[in-house]
N, C-alpha and C positions, 0 to 999 in steps of 0.2 A: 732359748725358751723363756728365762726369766725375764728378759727384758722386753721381749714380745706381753708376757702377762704384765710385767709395772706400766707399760704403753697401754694396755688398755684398762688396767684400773686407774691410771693418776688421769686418762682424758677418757672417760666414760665412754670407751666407744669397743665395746666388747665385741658385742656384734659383728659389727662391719669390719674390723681388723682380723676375725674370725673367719666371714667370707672371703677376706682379701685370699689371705694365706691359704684358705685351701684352695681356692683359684689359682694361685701361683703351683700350689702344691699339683693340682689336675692335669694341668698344662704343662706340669715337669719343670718350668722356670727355678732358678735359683731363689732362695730366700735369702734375700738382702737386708740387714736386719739396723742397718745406714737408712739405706732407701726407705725401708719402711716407715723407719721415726721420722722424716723430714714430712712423710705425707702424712700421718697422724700425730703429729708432735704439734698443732697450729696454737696452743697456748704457750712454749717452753722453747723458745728458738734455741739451736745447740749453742754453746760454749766455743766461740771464736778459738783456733789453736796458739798461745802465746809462746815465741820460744823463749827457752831458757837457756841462761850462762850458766853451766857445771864453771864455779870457781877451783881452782887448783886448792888442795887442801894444806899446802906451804905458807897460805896468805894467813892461817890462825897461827903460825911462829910469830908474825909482829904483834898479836894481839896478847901474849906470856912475856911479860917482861917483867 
């Protein structure tokens, strides 16, 4: 729910993210709350997934000398 409400105040589309949802809601459809942001998110593309290396925490022994 929260991020449904910051989706539509950070892109002014109160409204129509309003009617989405309870159209999804009517129809029994799942709320996909992914899906959703990709179709009203068209200022703020998502955050590409970068992976990370968990370094082993043995590697700060060489760094205490």
């Amino acid at each position: 729910m929260l991020r449904l409400l910051k989706l539509a105040a950070d892109h002014d589309c109160e409204e129509a993210l309003g009617v989405y949802v309870l159209g999804l809601m009517t129809e029994s459809k799942p709320i996909n709350i992914d899906a959703i942001e990709v179709k009203f998110n068209q200022h703020h593309p998502s955050l590409p997934d970068v992976p990370c290396y968990q370094h082993d925490i043995n590697q700060y022994d060489a760094l205490v000398v």
